[in-house]
N, C-alpha and C positions, 0 to 999 in steps of 0.2 A: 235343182229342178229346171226345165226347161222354159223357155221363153220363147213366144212366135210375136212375129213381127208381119203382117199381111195387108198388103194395099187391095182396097176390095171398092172397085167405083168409087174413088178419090175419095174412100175412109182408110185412116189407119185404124187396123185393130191390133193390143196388145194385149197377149195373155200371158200369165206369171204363176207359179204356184209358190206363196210364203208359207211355211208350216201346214193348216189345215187349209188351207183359205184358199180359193182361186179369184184372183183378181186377173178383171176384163176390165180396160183402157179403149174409148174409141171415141173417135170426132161425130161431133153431132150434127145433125143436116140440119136445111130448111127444113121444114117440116111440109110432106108433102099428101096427098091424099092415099090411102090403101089403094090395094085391088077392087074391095070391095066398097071401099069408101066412106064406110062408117068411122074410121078413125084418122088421125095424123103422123107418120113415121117422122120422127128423129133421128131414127140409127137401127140400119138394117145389117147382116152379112150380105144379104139374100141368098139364104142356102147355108148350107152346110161349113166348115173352113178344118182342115184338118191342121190343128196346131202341132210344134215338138212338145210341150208340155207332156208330160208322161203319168199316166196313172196305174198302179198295177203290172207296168212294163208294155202298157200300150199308150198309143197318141191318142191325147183329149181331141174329139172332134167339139165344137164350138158352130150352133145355131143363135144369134141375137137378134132381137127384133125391139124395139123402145118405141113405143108411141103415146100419143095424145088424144083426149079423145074429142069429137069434134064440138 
């Protein structure tokens, strides 16, 4: 299975697939305020990331967002 490695605004993201499982790996931020402002991000892509990971013979695309709330 494939593995992506993607530098996105000074995070690394990695994604992996082992068996059934997709494992996402990423660096966590300051925690900073939303758009909206009601919560805390720790760890965004922002957008979309198209990994190699392969599903069904197509590339896993990968949306994460991680936050706190305020």
């Amino acid at each position: 299975m494939g593995r992506q490695y993607a530098e996105v605004r000074d995070m690394a993201i990695e994604a992996k697939i082992e068996g059934n499982k997709l494992i996402i790996t990423c660096d966590l931020e300051k925690p900073t305020p939303s758009a909206s402002g009601k919560t805390l991000v720790v760890a965004s892509t922002r957008g979309n990331i198209k990994t190699s990971c392969m599903v069904e013979g197509k590339p896993l695309t990968i949306g994460l967002n991680a936050y706190i709330a305020k």
